[in-house]
N, CA, C, O and CB atoms as a CASP TS submission, in Angstrom:
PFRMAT TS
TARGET T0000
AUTHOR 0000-0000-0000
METHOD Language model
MODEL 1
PARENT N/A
ATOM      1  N   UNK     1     107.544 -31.808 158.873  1.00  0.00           N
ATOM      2  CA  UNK     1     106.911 -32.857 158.104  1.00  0.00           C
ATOM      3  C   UNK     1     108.003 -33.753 157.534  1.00  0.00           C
ATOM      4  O   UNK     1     109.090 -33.244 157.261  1.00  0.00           O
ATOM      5  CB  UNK     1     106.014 -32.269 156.978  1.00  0.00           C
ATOM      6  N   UNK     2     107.749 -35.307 157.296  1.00  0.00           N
ATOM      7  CA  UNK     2     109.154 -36.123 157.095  1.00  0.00           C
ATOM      8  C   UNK     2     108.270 -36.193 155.950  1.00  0.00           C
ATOM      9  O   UNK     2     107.050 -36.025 155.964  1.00  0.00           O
ATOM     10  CB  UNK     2     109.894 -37.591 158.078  1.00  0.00           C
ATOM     11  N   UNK     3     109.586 -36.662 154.181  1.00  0.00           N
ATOM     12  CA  UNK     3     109.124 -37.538 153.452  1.00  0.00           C
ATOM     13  C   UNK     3     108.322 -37.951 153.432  1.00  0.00           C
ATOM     14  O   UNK     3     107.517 -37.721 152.529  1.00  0.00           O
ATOM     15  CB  UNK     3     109.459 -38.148 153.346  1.00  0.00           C
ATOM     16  N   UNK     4     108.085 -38.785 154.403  1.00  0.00           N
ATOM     17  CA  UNK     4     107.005 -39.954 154.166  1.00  0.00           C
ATOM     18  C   UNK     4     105.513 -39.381 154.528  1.00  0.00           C
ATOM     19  O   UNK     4     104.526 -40.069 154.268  1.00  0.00           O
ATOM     20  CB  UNK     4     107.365 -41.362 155.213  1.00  0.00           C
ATOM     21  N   UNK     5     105.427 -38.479 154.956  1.00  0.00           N
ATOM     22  CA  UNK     5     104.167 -37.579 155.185  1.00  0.00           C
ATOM     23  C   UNK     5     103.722 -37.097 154.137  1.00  0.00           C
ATOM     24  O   UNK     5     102.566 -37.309 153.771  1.00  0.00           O
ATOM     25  CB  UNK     5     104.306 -36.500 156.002  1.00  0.00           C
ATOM     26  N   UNK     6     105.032 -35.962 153.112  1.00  0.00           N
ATOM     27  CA  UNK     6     104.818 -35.484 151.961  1.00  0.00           C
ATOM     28  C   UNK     6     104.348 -36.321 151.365  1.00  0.00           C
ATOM     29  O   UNK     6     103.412 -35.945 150.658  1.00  0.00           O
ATOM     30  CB  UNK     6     105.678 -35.000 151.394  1.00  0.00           C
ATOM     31  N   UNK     7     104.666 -37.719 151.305  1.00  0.00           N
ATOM     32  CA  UNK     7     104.385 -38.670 150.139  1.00  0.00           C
ATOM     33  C   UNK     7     102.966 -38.988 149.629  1.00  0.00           C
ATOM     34  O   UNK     7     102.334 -39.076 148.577  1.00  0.00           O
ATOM     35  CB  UNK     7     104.927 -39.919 150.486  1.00  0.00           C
ATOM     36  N   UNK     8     102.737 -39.178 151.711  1.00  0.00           N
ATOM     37  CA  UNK     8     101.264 -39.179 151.729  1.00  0.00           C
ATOM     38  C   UNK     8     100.236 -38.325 150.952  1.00  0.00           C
ATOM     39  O   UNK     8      99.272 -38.731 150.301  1.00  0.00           O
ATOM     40  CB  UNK     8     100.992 -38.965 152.893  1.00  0.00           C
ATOM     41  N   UNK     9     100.747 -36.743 151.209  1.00  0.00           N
ATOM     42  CA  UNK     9     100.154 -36.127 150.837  1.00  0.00           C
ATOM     43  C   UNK     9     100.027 -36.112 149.355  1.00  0.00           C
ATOM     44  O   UNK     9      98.956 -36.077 148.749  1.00  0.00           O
ATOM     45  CB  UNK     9     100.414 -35.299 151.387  1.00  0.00           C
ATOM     46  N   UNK    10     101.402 -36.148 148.741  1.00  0.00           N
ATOM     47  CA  UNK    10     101.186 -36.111 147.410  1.00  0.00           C
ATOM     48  C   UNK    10      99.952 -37.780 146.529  1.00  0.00           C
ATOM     49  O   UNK    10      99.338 -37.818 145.463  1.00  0.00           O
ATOM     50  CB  UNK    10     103.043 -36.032 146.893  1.00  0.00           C
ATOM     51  N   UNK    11     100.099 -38.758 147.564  1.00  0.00           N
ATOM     52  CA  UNK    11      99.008 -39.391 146.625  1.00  0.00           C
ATOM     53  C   UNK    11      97.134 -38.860 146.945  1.00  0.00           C
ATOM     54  O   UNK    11      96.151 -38.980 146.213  1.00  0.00           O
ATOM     55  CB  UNK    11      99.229 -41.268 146.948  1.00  0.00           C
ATOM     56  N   UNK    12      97.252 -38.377 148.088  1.00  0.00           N
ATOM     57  CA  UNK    12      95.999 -37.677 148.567  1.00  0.00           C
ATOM     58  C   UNK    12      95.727 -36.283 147.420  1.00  0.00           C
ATOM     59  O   UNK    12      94.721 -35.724 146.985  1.00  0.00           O
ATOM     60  CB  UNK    12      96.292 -37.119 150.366  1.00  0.00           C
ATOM     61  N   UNK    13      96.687 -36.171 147.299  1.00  0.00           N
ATOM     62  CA  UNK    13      96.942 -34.266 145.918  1.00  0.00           C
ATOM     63  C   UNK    13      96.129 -35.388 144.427  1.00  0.00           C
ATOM     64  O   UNK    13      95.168 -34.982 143.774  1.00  0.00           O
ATOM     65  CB  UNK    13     100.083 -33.452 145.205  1.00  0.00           C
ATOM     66  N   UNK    14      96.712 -36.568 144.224  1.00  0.00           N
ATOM     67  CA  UNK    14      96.772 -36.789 143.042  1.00  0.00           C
ATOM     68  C   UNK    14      95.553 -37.654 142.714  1.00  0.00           C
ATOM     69  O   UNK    14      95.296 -37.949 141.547  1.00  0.00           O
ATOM     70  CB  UNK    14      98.019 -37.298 142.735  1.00  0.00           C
ATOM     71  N   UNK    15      94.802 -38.060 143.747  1.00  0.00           N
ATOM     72  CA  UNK    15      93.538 -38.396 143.914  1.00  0.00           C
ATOM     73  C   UNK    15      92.688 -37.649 143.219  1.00  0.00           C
ATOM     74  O   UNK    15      92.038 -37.910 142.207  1.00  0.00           O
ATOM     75  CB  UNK    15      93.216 -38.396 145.102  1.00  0.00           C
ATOM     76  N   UNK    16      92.803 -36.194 144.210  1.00  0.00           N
ATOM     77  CA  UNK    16      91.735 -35.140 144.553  1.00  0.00           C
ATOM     78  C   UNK    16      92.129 -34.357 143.032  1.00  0.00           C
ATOM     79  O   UNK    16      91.306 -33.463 142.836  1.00  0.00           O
ATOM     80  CB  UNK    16      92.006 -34.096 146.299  1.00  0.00           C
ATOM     81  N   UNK    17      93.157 -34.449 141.908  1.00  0.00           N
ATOM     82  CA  UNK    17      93.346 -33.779 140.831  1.00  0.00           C
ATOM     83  C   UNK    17      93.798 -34.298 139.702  1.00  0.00           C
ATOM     84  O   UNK    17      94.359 -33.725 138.768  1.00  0.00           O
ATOM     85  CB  UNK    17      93.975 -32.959 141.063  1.00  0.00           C
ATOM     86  N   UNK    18      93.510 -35.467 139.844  1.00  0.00           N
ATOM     87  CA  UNK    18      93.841 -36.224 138.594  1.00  0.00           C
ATOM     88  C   UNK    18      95.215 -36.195 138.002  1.00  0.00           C
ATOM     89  O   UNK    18      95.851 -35.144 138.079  1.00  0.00           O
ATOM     90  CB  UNK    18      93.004 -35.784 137.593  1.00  0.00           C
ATOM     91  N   UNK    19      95.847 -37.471 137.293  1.00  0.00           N
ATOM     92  CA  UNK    19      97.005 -37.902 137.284  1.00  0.00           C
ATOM     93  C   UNK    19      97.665 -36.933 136.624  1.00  0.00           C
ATOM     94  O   UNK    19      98.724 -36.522 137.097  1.00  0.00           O
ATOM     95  CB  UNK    19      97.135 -39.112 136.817  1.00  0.00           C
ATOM     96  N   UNK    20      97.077 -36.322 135.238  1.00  0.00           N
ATOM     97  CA  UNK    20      97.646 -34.898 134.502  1.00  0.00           C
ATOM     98  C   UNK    20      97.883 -33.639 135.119  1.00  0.00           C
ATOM     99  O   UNK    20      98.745 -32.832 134.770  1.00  0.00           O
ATOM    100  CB  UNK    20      96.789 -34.462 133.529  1.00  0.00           C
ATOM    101  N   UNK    21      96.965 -33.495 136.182  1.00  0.00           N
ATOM    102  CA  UNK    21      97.239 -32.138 136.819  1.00  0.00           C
ATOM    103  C   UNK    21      98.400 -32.601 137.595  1.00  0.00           C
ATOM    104  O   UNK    21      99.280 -31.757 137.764  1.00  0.00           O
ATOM    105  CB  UNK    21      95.982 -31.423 137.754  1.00  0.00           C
ATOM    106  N   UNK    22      98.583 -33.750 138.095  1.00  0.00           N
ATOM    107  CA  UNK    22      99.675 -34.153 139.259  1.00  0.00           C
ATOM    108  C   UNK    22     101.250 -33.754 138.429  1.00  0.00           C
ATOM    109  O   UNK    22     102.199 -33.018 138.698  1.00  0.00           O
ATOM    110  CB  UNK    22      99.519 -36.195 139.745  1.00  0.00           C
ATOM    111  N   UNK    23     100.919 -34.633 137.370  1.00  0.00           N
ATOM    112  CA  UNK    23     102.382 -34.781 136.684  1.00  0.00           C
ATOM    113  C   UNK    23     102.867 -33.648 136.372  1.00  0.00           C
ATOM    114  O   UNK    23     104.085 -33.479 136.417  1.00  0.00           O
ATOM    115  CB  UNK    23     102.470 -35.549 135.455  1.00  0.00           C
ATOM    116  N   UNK    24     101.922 -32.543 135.956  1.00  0.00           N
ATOM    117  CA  UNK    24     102.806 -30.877 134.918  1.00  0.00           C
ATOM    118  C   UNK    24     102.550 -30.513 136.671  1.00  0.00           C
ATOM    119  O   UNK    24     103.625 -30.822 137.185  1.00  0.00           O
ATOM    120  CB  UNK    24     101.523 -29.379 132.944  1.00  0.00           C
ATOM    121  N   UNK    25     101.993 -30.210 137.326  1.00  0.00           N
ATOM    122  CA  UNK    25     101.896 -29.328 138.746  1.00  0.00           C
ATOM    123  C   UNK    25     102.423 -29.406 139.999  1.00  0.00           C
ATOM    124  O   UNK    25     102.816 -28.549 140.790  1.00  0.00           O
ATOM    125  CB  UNK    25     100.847 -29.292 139.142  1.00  0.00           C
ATOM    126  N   UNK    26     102.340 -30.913 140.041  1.00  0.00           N
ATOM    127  CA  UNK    26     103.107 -30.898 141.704  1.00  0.00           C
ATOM    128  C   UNK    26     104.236 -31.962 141.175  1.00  0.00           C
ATOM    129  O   UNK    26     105.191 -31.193 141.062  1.00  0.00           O
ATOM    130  CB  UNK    26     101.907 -31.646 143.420  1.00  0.00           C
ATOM    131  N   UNK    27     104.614 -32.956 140.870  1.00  0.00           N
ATOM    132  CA  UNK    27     105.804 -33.493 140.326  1.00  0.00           C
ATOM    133  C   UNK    27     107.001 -32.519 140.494  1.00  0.00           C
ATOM    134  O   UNK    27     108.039 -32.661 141.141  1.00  0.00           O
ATOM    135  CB  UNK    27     105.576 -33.827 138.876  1.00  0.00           C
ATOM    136  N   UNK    28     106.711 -31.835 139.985  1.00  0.00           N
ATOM    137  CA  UNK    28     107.626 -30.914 139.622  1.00  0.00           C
ATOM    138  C   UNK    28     108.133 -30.491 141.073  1.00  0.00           C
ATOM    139  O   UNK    28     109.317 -30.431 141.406  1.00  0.00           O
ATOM    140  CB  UNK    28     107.003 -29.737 138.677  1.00  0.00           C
ATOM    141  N   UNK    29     107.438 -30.313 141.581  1.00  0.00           N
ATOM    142  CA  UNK    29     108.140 -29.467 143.638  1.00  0.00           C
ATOM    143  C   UNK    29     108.884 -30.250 143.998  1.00  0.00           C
ATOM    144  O   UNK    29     108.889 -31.471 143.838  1.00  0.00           O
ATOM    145  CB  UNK    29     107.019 -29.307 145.299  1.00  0.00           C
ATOM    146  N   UNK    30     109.696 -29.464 144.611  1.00  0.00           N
ATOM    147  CA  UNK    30     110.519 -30.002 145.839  1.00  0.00           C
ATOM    148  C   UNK    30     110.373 -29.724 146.822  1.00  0.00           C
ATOM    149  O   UNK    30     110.683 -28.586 147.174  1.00  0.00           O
ATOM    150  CB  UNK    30     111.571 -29.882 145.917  1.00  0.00           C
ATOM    151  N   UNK    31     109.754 -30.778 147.851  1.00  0.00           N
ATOM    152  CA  UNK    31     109.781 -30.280 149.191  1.00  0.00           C
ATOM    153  C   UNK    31     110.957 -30.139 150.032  1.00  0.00           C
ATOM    154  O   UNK    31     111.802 -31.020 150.190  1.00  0.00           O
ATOM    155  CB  UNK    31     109.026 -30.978 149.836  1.00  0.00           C
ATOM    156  N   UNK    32     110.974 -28.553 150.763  1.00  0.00           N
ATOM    157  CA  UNK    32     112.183 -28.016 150.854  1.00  0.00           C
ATOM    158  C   UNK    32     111.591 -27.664 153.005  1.00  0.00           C
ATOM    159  O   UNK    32     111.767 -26.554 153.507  1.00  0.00           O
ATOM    160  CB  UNK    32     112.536 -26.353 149.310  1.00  0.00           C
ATOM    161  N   UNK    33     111.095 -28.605 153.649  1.00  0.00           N
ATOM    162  CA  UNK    33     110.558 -28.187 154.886  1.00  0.00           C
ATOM    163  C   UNK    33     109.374 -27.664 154.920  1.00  0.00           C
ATOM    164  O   UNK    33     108.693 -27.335 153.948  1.00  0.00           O
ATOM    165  CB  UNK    33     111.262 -27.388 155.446  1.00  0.00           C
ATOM    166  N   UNK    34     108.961 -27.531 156.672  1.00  0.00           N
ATOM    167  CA  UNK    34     108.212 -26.629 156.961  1.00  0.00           C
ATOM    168  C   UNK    34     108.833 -25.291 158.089  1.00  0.00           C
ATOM    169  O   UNK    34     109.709 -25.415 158.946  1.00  0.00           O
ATOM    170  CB  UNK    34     107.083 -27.437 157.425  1.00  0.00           C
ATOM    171  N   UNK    35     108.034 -24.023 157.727  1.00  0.00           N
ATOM    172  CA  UNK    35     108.302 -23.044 158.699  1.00  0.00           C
ATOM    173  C   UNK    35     107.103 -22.254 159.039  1.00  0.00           C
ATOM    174  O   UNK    35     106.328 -21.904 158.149  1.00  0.00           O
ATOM    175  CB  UNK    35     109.355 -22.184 158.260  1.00  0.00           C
ATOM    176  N   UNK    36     106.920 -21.972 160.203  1.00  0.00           N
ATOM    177  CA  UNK    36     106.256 -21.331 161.156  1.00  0.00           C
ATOM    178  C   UNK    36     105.040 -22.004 160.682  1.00  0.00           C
ATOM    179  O   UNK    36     104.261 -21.087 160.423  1.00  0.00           O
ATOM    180  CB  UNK    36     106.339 -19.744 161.238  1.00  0.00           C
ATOM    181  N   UNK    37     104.514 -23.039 160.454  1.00  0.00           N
ATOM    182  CA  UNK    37     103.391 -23.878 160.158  1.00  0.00           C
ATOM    183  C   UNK    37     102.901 -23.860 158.379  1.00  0.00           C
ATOM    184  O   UNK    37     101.722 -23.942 158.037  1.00  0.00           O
ATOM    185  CB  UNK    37     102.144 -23.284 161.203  1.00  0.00           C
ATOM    186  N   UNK    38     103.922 -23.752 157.511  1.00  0.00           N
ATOM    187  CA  UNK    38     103.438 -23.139 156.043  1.00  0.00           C
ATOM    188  C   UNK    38     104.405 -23.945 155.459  1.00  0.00           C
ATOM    189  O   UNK    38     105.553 -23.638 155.778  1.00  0.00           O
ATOM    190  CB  UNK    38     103.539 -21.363 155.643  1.00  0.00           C
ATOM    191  N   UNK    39     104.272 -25.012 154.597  1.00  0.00           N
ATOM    192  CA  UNK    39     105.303 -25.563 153.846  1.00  0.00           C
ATOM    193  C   UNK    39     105.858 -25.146 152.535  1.00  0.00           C
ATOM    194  O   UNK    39     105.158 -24.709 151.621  1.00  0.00           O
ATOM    195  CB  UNK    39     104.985 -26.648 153.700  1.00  0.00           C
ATOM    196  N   UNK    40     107.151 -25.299 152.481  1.00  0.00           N
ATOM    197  CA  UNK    40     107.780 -25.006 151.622  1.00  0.00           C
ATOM    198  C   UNK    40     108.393 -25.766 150.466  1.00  0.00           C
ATOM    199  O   UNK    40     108.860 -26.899 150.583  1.00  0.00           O
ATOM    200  CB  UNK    40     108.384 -24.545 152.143  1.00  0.00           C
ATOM    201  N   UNK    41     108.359 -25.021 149.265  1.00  0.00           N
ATOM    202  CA  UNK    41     108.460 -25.392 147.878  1.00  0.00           C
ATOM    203  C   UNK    41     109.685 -25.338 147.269  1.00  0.00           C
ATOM    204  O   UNK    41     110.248 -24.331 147.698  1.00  0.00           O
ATOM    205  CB  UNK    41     107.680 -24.678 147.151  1.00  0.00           C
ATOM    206  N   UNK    42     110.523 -26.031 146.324  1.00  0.00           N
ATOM    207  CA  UNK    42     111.360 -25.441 145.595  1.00  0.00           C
ATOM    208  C   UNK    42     110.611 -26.162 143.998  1.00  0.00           C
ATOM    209  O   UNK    42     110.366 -27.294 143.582  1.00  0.00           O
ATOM    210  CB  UNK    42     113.095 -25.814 146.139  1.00  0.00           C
ATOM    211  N   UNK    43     110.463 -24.803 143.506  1.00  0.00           N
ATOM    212  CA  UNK    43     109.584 -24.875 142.459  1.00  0.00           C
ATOM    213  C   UNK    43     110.912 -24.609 141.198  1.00  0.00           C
ATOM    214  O   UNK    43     111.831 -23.847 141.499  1.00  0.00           O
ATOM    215  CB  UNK    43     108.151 -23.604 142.626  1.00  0.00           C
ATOM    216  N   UNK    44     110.904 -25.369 139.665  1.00  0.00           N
ATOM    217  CA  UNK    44     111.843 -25.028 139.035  1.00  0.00           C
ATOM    218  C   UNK    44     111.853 -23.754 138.145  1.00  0.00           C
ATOM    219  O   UNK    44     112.844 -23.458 137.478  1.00  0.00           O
ATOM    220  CB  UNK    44     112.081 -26.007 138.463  1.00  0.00           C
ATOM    221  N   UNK    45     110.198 -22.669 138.164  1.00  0.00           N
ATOM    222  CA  UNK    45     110.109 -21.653 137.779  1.00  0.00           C
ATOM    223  C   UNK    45     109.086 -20.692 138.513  1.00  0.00           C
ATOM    224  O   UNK    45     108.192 -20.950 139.319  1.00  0.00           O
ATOM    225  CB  UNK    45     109.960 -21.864 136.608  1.00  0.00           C
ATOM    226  N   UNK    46     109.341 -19.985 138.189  1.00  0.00           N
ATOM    227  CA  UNK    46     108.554 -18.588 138.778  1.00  0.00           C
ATOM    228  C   UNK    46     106.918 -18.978 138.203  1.00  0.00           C
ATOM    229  O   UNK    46     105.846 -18.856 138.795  1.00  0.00           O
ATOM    230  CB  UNK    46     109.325 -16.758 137.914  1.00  0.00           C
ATOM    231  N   UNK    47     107.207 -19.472 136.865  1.00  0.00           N
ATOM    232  CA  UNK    47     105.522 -19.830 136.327  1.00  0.00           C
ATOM    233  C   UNK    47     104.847 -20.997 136.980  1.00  0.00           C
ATOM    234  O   UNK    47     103.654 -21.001 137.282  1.00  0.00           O
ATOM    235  CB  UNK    47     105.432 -20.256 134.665  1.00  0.00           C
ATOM    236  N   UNK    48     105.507 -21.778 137.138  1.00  0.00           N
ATOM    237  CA  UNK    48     105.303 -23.131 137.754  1.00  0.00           C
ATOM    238  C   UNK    48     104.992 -22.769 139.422  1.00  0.00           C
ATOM    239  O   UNK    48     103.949 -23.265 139.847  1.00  0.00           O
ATOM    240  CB  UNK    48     106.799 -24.181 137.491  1.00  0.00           C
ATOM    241  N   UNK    49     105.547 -22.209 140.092  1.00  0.00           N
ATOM    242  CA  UNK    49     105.372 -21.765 141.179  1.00  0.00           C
ATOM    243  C   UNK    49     103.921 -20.488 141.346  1.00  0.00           C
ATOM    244  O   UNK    49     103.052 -20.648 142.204  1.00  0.00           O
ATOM    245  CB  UNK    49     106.823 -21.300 141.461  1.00  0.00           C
ATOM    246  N   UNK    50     103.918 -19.947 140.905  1.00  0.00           N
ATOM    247  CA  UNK    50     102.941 -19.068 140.673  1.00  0.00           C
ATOM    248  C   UNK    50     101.601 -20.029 140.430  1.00  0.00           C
ATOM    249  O   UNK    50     100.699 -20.184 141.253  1.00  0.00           O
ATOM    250  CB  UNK    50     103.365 -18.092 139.439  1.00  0.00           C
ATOM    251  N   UNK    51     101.678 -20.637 139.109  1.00  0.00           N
ATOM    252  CA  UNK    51     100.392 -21.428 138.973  1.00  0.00           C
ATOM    253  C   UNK    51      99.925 -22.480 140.171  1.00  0.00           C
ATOM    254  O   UNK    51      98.783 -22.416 140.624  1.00  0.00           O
ATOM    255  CB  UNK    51     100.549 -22.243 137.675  1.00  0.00           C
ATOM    256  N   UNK    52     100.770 -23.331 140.592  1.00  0.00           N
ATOM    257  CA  UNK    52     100.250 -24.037 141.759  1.00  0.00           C
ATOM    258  C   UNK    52      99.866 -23.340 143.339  1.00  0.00           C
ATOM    259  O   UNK    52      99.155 -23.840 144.211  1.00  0.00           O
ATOM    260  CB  UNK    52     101.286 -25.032 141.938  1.00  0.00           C
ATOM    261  N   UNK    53     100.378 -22.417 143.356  1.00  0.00           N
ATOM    262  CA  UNK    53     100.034 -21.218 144.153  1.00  0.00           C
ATOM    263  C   UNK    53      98.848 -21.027 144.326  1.00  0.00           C
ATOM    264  O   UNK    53      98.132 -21.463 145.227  1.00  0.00           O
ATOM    265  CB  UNK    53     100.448 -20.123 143.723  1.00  0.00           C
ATOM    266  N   UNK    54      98.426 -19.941 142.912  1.00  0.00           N
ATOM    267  CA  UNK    54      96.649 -20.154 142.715  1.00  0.00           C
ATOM    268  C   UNK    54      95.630 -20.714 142.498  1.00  0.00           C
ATOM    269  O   UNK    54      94.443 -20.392 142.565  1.00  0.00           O
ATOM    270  CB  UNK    54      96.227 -19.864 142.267  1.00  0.00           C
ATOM    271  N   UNK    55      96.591 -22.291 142.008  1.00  0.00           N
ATOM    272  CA  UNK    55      95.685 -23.199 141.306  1.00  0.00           C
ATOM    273  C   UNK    55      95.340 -24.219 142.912  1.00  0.00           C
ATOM    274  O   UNK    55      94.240 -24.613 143.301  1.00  0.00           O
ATOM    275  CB  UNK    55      96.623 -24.152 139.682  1.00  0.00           C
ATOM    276  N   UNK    56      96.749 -24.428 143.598  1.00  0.00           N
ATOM    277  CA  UNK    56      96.766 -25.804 144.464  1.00  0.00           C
ATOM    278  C   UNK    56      96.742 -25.541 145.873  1.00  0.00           C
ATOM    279  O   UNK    56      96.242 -26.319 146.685  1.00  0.00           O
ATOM    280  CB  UNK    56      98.050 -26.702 144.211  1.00  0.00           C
ATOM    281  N   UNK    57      97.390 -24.226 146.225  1.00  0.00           N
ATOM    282  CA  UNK    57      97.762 -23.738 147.165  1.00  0.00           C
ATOM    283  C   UNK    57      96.681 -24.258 148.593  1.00  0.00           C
ATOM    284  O   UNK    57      97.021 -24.240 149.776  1.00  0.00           O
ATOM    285  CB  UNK    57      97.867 -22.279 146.731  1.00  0.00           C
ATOM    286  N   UNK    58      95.555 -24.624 148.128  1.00  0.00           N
ATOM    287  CA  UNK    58      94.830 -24.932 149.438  1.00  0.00           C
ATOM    288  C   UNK    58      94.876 -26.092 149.574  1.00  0.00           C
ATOM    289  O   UNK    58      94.247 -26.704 150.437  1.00  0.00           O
ATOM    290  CB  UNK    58      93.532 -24.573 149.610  1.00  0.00           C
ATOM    291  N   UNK    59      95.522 -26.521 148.864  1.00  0.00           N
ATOM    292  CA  UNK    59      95.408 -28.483 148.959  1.00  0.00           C
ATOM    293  C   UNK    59      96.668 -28.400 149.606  1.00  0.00           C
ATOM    294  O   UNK    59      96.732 -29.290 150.453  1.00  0.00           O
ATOM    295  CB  UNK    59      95.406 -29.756 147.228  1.00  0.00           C
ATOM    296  N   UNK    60      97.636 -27.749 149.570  1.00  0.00           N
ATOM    297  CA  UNK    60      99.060 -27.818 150.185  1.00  0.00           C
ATOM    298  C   UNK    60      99.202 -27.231 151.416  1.00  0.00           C
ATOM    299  O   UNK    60     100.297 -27.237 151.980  1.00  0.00           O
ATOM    300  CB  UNK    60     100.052 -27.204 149.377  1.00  0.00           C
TER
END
């Protein structure tokens, strides 16, 4: 996936969850690739990572 895909996605994320959930929840990621079809995160905590996990994880 390039940038500009993520990007996409992230205004499609921020649509579907409103600008507050965007800013504390996905803002925060770093997209770090994809592997074996599952994209990857660099999240700046274990809590932060965890919550979008259960909270977002199907939107991602």
């Amino acid at each position: 996936m390039t940038d500009e895909k993520w990007n996409d996605i992230q205004q499609n994320i921020k649509s579907l969850i409103g600008q507050n959930n965007y800013v504390n929840w996905i803002s925060p990621l770093g997209f770090n690739g994809v592997f074996d079809g599952v994209a990857l995160f660099d999240v700046p905590t274990n809590f932060l990572g965890n919550y979008v996990d259960q909270n977002f994880g199907d939107l991602l």
